[in-house]
C-alpha positions in Angstrom: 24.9 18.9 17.8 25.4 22.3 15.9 23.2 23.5 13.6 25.2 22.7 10.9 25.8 19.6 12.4 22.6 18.9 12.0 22.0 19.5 8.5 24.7 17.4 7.6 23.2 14.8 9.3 19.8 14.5 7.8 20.1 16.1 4.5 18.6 13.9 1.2 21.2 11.0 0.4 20.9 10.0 -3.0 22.2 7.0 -3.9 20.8 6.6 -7.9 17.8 4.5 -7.4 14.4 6.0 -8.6 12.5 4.9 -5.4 14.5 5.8 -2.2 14.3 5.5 2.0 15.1 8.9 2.8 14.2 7.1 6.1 11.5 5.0 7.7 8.8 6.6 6.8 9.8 9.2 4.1 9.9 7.9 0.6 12.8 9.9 -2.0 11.9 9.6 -5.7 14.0 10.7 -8.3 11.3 12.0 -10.7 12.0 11.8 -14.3 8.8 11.6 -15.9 5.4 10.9 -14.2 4.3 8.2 -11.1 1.5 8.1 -9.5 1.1 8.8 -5.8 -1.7 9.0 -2.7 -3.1 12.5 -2.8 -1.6 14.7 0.1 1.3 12.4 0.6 3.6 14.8 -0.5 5.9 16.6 1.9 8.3 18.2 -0.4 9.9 18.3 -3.7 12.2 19.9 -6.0 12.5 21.1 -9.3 10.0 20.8 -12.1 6.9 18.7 -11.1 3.2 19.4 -11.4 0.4 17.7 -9.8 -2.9 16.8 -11.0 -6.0 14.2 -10.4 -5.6 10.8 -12.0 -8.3 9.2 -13.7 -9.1 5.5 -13.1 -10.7 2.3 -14.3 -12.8 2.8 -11.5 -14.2 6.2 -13.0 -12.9 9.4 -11.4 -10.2 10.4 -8.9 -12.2 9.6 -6.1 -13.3 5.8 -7.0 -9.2 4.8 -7.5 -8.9 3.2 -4.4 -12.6 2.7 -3.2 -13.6 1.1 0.3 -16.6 -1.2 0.4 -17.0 -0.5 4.0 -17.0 3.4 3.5 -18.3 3.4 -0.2 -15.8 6.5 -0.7 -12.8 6.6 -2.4 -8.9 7.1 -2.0 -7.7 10.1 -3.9 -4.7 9.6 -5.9 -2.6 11.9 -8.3 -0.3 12.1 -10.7 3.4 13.6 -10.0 5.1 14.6 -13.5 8.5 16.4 -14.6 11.9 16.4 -13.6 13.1 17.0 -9.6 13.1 15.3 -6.6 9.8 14.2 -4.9 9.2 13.3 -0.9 6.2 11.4 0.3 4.6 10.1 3.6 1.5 8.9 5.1 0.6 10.1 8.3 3.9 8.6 9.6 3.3 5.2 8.8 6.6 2.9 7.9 7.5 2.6 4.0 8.6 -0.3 2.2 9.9 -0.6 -1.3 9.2 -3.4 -3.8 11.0 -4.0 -6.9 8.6 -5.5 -8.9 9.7 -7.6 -12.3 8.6 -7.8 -15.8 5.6 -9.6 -15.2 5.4 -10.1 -11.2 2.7 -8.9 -9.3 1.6 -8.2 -6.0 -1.5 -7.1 -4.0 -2.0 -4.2 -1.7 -4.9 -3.0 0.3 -6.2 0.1 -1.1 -4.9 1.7 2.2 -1.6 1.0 2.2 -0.6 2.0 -1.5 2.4 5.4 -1.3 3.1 5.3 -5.3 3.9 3.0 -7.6 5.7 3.9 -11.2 4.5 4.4 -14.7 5.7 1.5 -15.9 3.6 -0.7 -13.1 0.1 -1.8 -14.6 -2.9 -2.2 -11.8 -6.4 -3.7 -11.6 -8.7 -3.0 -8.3 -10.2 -6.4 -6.4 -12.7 -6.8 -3.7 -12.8 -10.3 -2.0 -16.5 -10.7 -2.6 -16.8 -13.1 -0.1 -16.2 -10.5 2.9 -17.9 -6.9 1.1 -20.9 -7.5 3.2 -19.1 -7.9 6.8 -17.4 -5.0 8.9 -14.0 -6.3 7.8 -11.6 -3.9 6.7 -9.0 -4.3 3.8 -11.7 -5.4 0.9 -10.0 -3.7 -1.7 -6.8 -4.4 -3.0 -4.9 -2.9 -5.9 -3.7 -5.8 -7.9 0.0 -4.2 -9.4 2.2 -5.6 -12.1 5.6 -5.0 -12.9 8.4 -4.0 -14.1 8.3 -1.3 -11.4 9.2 -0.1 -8.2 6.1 0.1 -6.1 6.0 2.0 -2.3 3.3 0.5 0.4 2.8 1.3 4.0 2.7 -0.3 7.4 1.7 0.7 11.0 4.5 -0.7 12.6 7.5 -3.0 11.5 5.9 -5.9 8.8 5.9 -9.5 9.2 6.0 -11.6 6.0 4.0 -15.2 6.7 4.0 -18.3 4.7 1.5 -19.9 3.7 -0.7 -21.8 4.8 -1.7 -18.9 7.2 -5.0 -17.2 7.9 -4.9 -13.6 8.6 -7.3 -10.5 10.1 -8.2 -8.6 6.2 -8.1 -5.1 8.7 -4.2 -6.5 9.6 -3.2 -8.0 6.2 -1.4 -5.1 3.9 -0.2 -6.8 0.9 0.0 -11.2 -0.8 2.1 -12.4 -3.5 0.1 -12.3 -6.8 0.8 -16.1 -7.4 -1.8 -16.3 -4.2 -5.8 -16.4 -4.1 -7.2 -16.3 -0.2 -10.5 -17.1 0.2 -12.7 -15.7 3.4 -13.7 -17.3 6.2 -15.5 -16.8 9.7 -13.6 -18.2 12.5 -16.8 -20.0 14.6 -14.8 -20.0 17.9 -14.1 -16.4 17.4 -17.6 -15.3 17.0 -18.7 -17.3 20.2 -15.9 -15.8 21.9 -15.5 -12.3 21.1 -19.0 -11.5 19.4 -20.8 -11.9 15.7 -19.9 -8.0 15.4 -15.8 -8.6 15.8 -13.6 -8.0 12.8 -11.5 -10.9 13.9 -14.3 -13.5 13.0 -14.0 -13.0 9.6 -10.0 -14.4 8.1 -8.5 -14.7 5.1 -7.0 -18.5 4.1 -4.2 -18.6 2.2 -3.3 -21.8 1.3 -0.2 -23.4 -0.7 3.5 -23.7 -0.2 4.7 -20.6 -2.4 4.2 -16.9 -2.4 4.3 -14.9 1.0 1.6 -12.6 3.0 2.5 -9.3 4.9 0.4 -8.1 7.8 0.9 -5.3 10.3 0.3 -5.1 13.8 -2.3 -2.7 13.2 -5.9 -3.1 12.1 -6.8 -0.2 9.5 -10.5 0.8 9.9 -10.4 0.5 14.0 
């Protein structure tokens, strides 16, 4: 392959959407106006954008996206102006949600890219699990209309329910569903009190849909 050759091959398509797969794991927004965005996930951008810290119902950049296993927070920030903006998280896969007027979904705190203006969010802990060593105990609770980018380790799977999932492996649940936590007996005997995998998230119901990874953040 030439040099030009390969140029061709992997320069920006854009193809008129707001929030674009450059590829896998790079995310192409067409910036006109502000979204918000993981602070350092930009890789590149052009024409007229500024940066800057976001506050947050949470109080301060830092408490955005806050871990109850790490009491410290995610920093986020706010992209603004016209051009072309790229993001990625330390290579992890992106996938794009379109989310309506009025429909919701919930991410963990770590696997949140950017999500528009337009998208209003609330931060959750499950309650339940905040004093275990259980990762993914905060989730960003986002409502449309809006495009919204999360990220996986690894191609996702998208469960029914009923299904119980590990909370370090479990990336994002329809808003229509509520899990509740649980300790898996069998897995404590088995594997040890200290083991993530002894504490599961239920989801119960025949509507809505869970996405896990096959990764566990936090280990």
């Amino acid at each position: 392959m030439t040099l030009e050759d390969f140029a061709t091959a992997n320069e920006p398509t854009q193809e008129g959407d707001t929030f674009q797969l450059q590829n896998r794991k790079l995310l192409s927004i067409d910036l006109d106006g502000s979204v918000t965005a993981l602070a350092g996930s930009m890789v590149a951008y052009s024409g007229d954008v500024t940066f800057s810290g976001k506050a947050s119902a949470e109080g301060g950049v830092t408490g955005f996206l806050k871990s109850k296993a790490t009491s410290e927070g995610t920093d986020v920030m706010e992209a603004q102006g016209t051009g072309r903006l790229y993001l990625a998280d330390q290579g992890k896969e992106v996938g794009i949600i379109n989310l309506a007027d009025g429909e919701s979904v919930s991410v963990n705190g770590n696997d949140v890219l950017a999500f528009a203006s337009s998208v209003d969010y609330e931060i959750g802990t499950i309650d339940s699990l905040a004093g275990s060593s259980a990762g993914g105990l905060t989730n960003v609770y986002l409502t449309g209309p809006g495009d919204v980018a999360i990220t996986t380790h690894g191609d996702p799977v998208v469960l029914r329910p009923p299904v119980r999932t590990d909370p370090s492996a479990t990336v994002a649940w329809s808003g229509s569903l509520s899990p509740s936590a649980d300790v898996n007996r069998s897995l404590s005997d088995l594997v040890g009190q200290s083991s993530e995998e002894t504490y599961q998230l239920e989801f119960t119901g025949d509507e809505g849909f869970v996405v896990v990874q096959p990764f566990e953040e936090g280990t």
